[in-house]
ZADO-1210 file (C-alpha; in nm, 4 decimals, padded with zeros to 6 digits):
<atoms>
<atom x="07.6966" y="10.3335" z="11.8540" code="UNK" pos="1"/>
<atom x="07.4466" y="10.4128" z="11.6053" code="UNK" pos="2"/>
<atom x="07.3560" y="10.1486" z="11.3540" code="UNK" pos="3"/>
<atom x="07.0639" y="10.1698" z="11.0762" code="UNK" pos="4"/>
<atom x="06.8905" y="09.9248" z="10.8436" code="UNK" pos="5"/>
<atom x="06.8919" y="09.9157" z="10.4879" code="UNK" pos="6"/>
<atom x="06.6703" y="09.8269" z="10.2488" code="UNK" pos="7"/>
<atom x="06.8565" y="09.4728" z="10.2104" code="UNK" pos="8"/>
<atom x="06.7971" y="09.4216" z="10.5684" code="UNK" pos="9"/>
<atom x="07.1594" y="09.4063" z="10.6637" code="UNK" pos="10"/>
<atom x="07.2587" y="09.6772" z="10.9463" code="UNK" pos="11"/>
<atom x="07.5158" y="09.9194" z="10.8647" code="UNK" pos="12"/>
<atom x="07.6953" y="10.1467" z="11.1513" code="UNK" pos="13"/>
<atom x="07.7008" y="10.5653" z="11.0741" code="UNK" pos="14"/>
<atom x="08.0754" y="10.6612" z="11.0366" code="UNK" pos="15"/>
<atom x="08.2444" y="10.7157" z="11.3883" code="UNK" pos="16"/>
<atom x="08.3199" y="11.0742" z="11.5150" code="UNK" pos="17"/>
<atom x="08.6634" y="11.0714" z="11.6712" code="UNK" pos="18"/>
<atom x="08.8408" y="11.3390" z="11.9136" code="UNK" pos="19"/>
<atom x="09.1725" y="11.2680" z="11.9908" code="UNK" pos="20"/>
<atom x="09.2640" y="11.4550" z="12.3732" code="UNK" pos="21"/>
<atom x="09.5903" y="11.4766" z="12.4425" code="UNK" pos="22"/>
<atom x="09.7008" y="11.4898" z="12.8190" code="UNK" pos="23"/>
<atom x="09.8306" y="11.7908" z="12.9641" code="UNK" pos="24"/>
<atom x="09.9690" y="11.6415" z="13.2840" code="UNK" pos="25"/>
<atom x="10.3263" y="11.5242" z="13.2169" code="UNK" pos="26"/>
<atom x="10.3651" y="11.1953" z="13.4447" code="UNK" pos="27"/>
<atom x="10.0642" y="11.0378" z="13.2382" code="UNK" pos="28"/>
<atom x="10.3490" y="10.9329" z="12.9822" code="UNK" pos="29"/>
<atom x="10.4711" y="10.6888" z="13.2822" code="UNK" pos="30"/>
<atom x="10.1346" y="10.6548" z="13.4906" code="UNK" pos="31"/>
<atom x="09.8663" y="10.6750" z="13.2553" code="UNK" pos="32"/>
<atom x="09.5615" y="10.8355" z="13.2929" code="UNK" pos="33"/>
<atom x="09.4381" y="11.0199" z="13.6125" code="UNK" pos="34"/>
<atom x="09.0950" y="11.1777" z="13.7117" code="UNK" pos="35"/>
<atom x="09.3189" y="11.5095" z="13.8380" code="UNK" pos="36"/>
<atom x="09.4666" y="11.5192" z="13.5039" code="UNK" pos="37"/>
<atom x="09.3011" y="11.7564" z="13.1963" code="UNK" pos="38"/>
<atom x="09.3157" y="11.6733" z="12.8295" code="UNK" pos="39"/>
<atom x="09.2794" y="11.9395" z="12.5274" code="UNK" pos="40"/>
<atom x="09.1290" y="11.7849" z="12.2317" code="UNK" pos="41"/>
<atom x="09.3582" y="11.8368" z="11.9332" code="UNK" pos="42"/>
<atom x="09.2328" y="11.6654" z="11.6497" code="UNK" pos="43"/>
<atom x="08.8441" y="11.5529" z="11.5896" code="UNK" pos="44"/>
<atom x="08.7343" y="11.3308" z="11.2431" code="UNK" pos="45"/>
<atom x="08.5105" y="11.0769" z="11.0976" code="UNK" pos="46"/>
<atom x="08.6238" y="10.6919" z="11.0888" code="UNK" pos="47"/>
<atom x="08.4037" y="10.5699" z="10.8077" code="UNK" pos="48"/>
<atom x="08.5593" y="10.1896" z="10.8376" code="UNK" pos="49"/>
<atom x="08.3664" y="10.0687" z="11.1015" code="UNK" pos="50"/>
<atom x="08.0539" y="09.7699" z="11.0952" code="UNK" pos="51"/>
<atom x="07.8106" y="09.6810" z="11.3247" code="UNK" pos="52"/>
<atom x="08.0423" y="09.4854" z="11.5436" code="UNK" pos="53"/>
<atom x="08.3428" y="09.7507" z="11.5193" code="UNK" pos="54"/>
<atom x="08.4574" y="09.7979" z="11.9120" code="UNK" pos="55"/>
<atom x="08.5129" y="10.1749" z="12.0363" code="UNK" pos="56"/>
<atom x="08.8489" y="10.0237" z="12.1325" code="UNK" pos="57"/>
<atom x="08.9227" y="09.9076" z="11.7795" code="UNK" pos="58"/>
<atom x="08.8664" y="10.2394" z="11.6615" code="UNK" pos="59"/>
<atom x="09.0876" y="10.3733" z="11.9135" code="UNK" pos="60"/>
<atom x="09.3623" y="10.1347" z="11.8188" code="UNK" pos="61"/>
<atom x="09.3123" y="10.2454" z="11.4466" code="UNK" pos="62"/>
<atom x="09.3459" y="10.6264" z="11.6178" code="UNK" pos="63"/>
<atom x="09.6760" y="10.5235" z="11.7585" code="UNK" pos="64"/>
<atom x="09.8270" y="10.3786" z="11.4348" code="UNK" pos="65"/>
<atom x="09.6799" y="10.6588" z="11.2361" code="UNK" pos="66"/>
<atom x="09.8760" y="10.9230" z="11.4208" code="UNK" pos="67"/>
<atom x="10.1974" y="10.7476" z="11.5708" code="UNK" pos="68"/>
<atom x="10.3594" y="10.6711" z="11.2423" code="UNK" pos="69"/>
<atom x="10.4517" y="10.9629" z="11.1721" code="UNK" pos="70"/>
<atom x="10.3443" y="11.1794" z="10.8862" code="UNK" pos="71"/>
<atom x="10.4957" y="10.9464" z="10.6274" code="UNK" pos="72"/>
<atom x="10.4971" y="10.5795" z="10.7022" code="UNK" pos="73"/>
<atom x="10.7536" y="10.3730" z="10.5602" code="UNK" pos="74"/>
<atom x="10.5203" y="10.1104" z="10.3563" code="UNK" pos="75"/>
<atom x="10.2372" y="10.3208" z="10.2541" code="UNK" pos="76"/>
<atom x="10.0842" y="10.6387" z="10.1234" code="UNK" pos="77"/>
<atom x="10.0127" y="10.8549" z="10.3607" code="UNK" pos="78"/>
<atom x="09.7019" y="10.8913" z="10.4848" code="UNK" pos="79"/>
<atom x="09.5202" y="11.2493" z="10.4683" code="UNK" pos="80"/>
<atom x="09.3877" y="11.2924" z="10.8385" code="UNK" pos="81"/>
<atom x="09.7542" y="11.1904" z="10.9681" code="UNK" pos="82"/>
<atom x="09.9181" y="11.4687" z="10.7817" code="UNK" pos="83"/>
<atom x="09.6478" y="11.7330" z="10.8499" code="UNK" pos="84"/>
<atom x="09.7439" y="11.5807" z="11.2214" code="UNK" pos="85"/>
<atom x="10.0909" y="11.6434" z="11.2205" code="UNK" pos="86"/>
<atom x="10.1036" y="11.9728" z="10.9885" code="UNK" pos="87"/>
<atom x="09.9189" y="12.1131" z="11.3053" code="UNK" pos="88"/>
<atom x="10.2149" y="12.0421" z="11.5257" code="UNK" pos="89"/>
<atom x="10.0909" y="11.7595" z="11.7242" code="UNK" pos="90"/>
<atom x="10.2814" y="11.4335" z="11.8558" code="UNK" pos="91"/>
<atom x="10.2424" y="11.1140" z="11.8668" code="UNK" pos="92"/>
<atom x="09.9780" y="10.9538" z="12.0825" code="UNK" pos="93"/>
<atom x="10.0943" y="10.7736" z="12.4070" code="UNK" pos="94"/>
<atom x="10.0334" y="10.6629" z="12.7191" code="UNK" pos="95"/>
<atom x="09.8052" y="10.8555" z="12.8939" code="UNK" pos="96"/>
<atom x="09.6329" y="10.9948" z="12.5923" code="UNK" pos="97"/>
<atom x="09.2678" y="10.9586" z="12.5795" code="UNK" pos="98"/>
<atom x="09.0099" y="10.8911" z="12.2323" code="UNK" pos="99"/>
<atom x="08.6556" y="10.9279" z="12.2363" code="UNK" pos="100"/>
<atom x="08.4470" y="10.7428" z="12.0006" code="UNK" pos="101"/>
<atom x="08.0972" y="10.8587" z="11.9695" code="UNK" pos="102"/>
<atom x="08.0797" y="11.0059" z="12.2672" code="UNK" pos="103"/>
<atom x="08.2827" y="10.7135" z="12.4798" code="UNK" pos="104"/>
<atom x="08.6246" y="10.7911" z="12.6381" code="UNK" pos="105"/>
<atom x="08.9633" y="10.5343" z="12.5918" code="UNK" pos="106"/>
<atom x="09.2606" y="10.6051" z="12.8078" code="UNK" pos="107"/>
<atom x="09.5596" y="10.4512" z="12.6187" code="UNK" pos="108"/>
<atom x="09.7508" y="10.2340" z="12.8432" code="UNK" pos="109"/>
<atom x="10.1107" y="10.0630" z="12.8387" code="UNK" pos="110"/>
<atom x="09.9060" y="09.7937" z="12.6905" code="UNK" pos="111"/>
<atom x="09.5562" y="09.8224" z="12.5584" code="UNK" pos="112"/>
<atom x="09.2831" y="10.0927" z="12.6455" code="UNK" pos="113"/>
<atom x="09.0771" y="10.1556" z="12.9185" code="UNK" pos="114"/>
<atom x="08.7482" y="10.2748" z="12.8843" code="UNK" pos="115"/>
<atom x="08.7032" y="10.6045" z="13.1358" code="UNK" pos="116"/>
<atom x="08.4076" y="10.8302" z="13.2149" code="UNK" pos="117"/>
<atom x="08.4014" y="11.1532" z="13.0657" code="UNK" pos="118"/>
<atom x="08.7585" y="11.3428" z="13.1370" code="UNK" pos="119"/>
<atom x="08.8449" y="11.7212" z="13.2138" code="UNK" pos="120"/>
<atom x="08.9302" y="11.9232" z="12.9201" code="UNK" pos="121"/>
<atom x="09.0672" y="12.2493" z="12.8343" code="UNK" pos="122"/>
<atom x="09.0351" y="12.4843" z="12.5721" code="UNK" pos="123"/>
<atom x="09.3221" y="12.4150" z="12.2710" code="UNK" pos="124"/>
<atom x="09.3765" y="12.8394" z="12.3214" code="UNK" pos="125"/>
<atom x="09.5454" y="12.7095" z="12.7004" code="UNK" pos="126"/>
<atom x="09.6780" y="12.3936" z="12.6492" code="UNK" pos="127"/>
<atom x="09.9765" y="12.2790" z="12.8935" code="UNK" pos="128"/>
<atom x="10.2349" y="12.1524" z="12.6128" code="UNK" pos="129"/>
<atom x="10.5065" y="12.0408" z="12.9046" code="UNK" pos="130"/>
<atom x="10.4458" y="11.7090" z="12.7489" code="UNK" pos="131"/>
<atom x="10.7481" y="11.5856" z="12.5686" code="UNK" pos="132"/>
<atom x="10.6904" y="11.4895" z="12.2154" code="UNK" pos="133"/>
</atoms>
């Protein structure tokens, strides 16, 4: 993760470029991640939250939150990115589901992430959509 110094002399972190890759493979909703399973990258932004000490994993927990609520959350306005995300067509994130953050790859688990090496991905033109929603 990139960070910089101002001219204070406090560090501040670059924004965070996010892909979201959903999995193609449909067991991954009930055995998570795989190295035989392929991932199409659906979504890609910029996380401009983050600090110094900001985890990849935080931001992928942020990723989660930002697209599993739906395009109108109950409590809140809706954020931007999350209804760009859905007005594409895309589902919720789940198990299985992977989120790179600067370049480092986060399987979502039943519980927590797991940080993976680089998956297989395929082209959004071919995507395997036998995923259920």
């Amino acid at each position: 993760m990139n960070t910089r110094t101002r001219k204070s002399g406090r560090l501040s972190r670059d924004p965070a470029t996010v892909r979201v890759l959903h999995n193609n493979t449909y067991d991954a909703l009930f055995f998570g991640y795989t190295l035989r399973d392929t991932l199409t990258c659906v979504y890609t932004y910029t996380d401009p939250d983050v600090q110094p000490a900001t985890t990849g994993v935080e931001v992928a927990e942020r990723a989660f939150e930002l697209f599993t609520v739906g395009r109108y959350p109950a409590h809140a306005s809706p954020d931007p990115r999350a209804v760009a995300y859905r007005e594409l067509g895309h589902r919720s994130l789940s198990v299985g589901d992977v989120v790179c953050v600067d370049g480092h790859f986060f399987a979502c688990e039943p519980f927590g992430w797991n940080e993976i090496d680089p998956p297989s991905e395929t082209s959004l033109e071919h995507p395997d959509t036998t995923r259920a929603p």
